[in-house]
C-alpha positions in Angstrom: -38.9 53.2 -35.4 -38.7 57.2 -36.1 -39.5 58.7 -32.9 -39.9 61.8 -35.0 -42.5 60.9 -37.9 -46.3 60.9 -38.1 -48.7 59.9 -40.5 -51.5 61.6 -41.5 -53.8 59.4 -44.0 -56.1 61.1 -45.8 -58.7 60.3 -48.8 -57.0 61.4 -52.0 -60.6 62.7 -53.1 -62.6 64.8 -49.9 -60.9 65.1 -47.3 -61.4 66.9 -44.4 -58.6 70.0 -44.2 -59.5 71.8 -41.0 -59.5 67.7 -39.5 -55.8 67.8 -41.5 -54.6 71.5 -41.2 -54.9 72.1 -37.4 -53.4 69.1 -36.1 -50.7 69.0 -38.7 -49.7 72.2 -37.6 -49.8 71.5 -33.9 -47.8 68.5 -34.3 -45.1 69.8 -36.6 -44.8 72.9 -34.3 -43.9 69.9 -32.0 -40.5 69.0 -33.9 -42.0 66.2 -35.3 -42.3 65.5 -39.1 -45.6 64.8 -41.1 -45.8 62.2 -43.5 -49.1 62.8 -46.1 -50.5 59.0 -47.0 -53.1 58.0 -49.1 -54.6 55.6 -51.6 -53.1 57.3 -54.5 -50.1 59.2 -55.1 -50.4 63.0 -56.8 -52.3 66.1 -55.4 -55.5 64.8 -53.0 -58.1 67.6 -53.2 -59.9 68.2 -50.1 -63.6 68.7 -49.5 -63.2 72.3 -49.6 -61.0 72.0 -52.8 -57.8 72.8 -50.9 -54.8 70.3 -51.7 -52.2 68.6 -50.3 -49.4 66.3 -52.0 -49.3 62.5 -51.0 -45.8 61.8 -50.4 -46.9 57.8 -49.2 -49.5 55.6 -50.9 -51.3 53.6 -48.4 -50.0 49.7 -49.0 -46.5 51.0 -49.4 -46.5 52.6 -45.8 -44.3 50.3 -43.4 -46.2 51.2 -40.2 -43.1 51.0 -37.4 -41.0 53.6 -39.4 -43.7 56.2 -37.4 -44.2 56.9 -33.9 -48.0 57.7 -34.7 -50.6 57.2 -37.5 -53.6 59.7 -37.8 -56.7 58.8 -39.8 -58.3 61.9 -41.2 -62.3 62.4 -41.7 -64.0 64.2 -44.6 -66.7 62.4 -47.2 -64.0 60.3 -49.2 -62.5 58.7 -46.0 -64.9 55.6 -45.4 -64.8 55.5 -49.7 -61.2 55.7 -50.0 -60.0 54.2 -47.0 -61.9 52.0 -45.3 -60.5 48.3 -46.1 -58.5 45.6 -45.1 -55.1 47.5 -46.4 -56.3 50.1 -43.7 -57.7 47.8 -40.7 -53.6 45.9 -41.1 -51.9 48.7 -40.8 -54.0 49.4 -37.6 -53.8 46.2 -36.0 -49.7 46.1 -36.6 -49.4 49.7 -34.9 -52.2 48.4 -32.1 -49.8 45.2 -31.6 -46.2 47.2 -31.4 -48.3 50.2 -29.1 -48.0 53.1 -31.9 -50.3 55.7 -30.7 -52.8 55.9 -33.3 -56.2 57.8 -33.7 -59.1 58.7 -36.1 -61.2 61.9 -36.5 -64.8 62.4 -37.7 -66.2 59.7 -39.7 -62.7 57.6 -40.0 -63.2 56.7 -36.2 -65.3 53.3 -37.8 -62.0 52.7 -39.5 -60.6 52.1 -36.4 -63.4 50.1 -35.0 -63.5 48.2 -38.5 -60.1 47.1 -37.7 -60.9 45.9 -34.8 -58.4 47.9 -32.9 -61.5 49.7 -30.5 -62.9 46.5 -29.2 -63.5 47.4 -25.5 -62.7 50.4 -25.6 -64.0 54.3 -24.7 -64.4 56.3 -28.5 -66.4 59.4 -30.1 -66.8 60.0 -33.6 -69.1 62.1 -35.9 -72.5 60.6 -36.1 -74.8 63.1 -37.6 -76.0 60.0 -40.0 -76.6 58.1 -36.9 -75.1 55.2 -38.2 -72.2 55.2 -35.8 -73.4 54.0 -32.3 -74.9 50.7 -34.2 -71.3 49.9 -35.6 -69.3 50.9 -32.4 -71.9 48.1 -30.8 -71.5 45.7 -33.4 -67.5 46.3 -32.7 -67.9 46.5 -29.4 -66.8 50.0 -28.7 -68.1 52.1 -25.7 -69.0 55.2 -27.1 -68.4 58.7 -25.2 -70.9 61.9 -26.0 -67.6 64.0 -26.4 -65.3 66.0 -28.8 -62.0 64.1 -28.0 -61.3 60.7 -26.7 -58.0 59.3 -25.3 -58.4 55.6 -24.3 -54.8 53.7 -23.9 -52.7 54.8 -26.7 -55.6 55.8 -29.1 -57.2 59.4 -29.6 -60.9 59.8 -31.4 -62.3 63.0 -31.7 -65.7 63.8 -33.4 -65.2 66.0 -35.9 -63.8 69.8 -37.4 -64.4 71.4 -34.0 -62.2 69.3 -32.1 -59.0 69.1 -34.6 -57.5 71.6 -32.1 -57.3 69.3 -28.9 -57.3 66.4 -31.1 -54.1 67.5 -32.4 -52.8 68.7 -29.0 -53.5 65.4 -27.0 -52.0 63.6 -29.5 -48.5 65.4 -29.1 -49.0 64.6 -25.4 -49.2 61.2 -26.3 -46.2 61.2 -28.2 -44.7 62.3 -25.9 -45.6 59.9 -23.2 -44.8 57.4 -25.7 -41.2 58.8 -26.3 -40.5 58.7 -22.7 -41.8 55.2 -21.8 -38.9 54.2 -24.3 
């Protein structure tokens, strides 16, 4: 495993940037490297229309060459990433204890994959469609802007990519020190 590499998967159509931008920064400013993933290779093109080059496509990623795996929210992330290629790659980082974590609307990713089951998450719910699905997944849901339960970080959207981003170094760190 690269104790120095994260992945950031993204939709390659809508994308959240701020959710992208802010922790990327924060984590790179770190010393560790970012690694763009996504269903397609080429230019993704963000909500906003901002873009970012996919350096990874998604069923090529070989999840315990990273020390952590960030799902990023926007519109095209339950369209783009939500399946089973997505919900393995979860459950192998859950099972070697990569710390891994979800943003916005690609927290039901997560609990999709299974990887939430009994535990504390957040997540955007404006649609109101989330607290049904963390029940049916049995996931405890938390009224708050970030989330750290075990070795996996939700946060709830755009306005939270700033501590989301920042906890999550802290857990890489932790993670680097337990060896």
């Amino acid at each position: 495993m690269d104790e120095s590499k994260v992945i950031f998967i993204i939709a390659f159509n809508g994308f959240q940037n701020i959710e992208y931008a802010i922790p990327k920064h924060i984590i790179e400013s770190e010393g560790f490297a970012v690694v763009t993933a996504s269903d397609r290779h080429g230019v993704a093109i963000a909500q906003n229309g901002s873009t970012t080059h996919v350096e990874v496509v998604l069923d090529k990623i070989i999840v315990n060459q990273y020390c952590g795996i960030l799902f990023i929210g926007g519109p095209g992330a339950l369209e783009h990433l939500d399946n089973h290629t997505s919900y393995k790659l979860l459950q192998e980082a859950s099972q070697l204890h990569i710390p891994v974590g979800a943003i916005c609307i690609a927290t039901r990713i997560l609990a999709k994959a299974g990887i939430l089951s009994g535990k504390e998450a957040t997540g955007w719910n404006d649609d109101e469609q989330l607290l049904p699905l963390y029940k049916e997944y049995n996931v405890i849901y938390a009224d708050n802007d970030v989330v750290v339960d075990d070795n996996i970080i939700t946060a709830a959207g755009p306005q939270a990519a700033q501590k989301f981003g920042e906890l999550f170094v802290q857990m890489l760190h932790k993670k680097q020190q337990w060896g």
